[in-house]
C-alpha positions as CSV (number, residue, x, y, z in Angstrom):
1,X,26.5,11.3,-4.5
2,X,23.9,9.8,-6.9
3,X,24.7,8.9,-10.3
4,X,22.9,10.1,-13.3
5,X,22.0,7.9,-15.9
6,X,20.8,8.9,-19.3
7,X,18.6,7.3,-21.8
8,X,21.7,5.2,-22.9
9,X,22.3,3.7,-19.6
10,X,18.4,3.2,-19.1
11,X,18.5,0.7,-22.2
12,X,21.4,-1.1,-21.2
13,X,20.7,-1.7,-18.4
14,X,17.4,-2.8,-19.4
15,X,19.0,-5.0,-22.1
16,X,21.2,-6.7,-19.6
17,X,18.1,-7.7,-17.2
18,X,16.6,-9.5,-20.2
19,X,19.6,-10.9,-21.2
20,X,22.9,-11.1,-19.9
21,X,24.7,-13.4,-22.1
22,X,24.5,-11.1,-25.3
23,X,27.7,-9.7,-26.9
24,X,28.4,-6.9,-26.5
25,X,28.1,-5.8,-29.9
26,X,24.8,-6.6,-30.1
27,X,23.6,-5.1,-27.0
28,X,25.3,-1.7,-28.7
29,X,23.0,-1.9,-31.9
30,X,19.7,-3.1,-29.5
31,X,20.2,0.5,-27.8
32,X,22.0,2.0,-30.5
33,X,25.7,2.6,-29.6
34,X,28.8,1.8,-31.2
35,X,30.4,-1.1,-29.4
36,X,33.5,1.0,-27.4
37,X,31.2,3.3,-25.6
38,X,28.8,0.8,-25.0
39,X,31.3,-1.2,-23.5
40,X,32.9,1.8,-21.5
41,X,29.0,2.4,-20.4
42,X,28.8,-1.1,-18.8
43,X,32.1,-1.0,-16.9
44,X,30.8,2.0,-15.5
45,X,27.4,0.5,-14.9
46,X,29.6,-2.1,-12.7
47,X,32.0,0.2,-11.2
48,X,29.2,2.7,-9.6
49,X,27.6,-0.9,-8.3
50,X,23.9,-0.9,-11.0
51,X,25.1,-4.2,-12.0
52,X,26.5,-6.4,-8.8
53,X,26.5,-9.6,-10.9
54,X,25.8,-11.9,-14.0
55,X,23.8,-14.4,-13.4
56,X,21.3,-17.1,-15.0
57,X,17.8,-17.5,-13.8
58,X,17.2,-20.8,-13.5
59,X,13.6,-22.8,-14.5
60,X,12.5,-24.5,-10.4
61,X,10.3,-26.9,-11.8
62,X,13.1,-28.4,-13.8
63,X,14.8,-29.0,-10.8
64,X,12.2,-31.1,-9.0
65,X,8.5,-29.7,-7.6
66,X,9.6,-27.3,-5.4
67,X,7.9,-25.1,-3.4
68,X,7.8,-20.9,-2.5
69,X,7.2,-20.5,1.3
70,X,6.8,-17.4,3.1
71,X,8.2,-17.5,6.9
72,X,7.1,-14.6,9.2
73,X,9.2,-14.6,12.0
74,X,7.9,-11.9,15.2
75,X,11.3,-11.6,17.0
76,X,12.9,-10.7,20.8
77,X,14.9,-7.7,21.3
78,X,18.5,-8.8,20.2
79,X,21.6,-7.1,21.6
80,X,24.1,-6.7,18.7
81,X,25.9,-9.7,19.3
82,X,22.9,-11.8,18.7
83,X,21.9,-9.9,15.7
84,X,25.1,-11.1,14.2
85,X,24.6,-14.6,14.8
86,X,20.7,-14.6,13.4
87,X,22.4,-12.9,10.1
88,X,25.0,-15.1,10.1
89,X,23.0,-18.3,10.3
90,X,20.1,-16.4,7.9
91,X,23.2,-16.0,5.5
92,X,24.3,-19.3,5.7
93,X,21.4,-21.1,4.8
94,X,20.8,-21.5,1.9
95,X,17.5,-22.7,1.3
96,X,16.4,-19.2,2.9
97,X,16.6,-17.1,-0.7
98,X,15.2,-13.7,0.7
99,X,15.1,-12.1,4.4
100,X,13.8,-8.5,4.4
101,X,12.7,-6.8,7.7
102,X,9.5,-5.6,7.9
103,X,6.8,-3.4,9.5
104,X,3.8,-5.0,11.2
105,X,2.8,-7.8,13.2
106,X,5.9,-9.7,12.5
107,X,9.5,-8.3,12.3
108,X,11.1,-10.7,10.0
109,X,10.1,-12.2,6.3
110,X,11.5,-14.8,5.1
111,X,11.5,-16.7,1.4
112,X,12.4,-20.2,1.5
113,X,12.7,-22.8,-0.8
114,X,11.7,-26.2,0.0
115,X,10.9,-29.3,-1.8
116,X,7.8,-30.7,0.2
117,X,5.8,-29.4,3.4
118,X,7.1,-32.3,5.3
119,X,10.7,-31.1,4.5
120,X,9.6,-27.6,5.5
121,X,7.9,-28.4,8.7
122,X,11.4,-29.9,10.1
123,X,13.1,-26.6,8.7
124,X,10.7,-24.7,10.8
125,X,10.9,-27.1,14.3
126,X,15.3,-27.5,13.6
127,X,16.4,-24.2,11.8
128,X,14.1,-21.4,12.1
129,X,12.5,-22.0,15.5
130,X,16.2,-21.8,16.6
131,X,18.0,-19.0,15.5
132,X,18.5,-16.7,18.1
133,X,15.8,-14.2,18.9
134,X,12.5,-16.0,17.5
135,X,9.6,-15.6,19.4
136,X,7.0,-17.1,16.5
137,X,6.6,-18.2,13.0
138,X,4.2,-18.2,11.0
139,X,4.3,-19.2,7.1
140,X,2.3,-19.3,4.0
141,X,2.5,-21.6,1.1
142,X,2.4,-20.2,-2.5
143,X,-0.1,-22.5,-4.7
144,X,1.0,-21.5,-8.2
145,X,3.5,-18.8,-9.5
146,X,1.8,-16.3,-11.8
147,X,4.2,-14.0,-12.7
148,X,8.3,-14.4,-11.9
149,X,10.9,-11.7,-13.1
150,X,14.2,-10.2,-11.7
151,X,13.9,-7.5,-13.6
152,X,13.5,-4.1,-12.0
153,X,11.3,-1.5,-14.6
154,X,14.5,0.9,-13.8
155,X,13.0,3.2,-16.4
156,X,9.6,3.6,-14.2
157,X,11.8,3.7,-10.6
158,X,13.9,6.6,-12.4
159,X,10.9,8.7,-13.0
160,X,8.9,7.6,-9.6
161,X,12.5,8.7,-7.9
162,X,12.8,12.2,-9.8
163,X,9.2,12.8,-9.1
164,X,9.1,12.3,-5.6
165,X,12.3,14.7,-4.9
């Protein structure tokens, strides 16, 4: 059963993606509730699993010159047990900060993290070249980040979602 959310919930959530760490009090007069239902609204939020955490986005290049690189893995047919065991190291590492599965030449993208090519190209020959099930990878360097966000335009997905049902 999907949830509906109202204009209310819309904001808030909104809100919370640009700012976490705001009272609650003054995340009810930015979307213009009184404080109990907005805070009933955000339990709720939690509850029905729109928000699965609080966290704090943190600035990379104050943390050293790191670097975004792209991994596209083209994998073997794995039974299930070997599935498991690529997720499991995938999950485990945690220099790899996205895995998706895709459509295409290669079966696998990976985001990784990495603070110099030289580290990377080790990653690639010692970590990713052996998890189970890798056939070939292939990877792309970002140069410079131009736009970075985490937050989702849910106003925009809500009205791309009703229109396409």
């Amino acid at each position: 059963m999907q949830v509906q959310l109202d204009k209310f919930d819309l904001m808030i959530l909104t809100e919370l993606q640009r700012d976490c760490s705001i009272s609650t009090s003054e995340l009810a007069d930015r979307v213009g509730l009184s404080q109990s239902p907005c805070w009933r609204r955000i339990q709720r939020l939690k509850d029905d699993g729109f928000i699965k955490r609080n966290v704090a986005v943190l600035d990379k290049s104050k943390l050293g010159h790191l670097n975004y690189i792209y991994a596209f893995l083209r994998m073997a047919t794995l039974k299930d047990h070997e599935r498991d065991e690529f997720i499991r190291h995938i999950e485990s590492t945690p220099e790899i900060l996205e895995c998706h599965t895709v459509f295409g030449d290669m079966d696998i993208l990976l985001k990784v993290i990495a603070p110099s090519v030289e580290w990377y190209q080790t990653f690639v020959f010692k970590k990713l070249s052996q998890l189970p099930g890798v056939l070939n990878v292939q990877s792309t360097i970002t140069l410079q980040e131009i736009k970075f966000t985490t937050e989702l335009p849910v106003q925009r997905i809500i009205n791309l979602t009703n229109t396409n049902q």
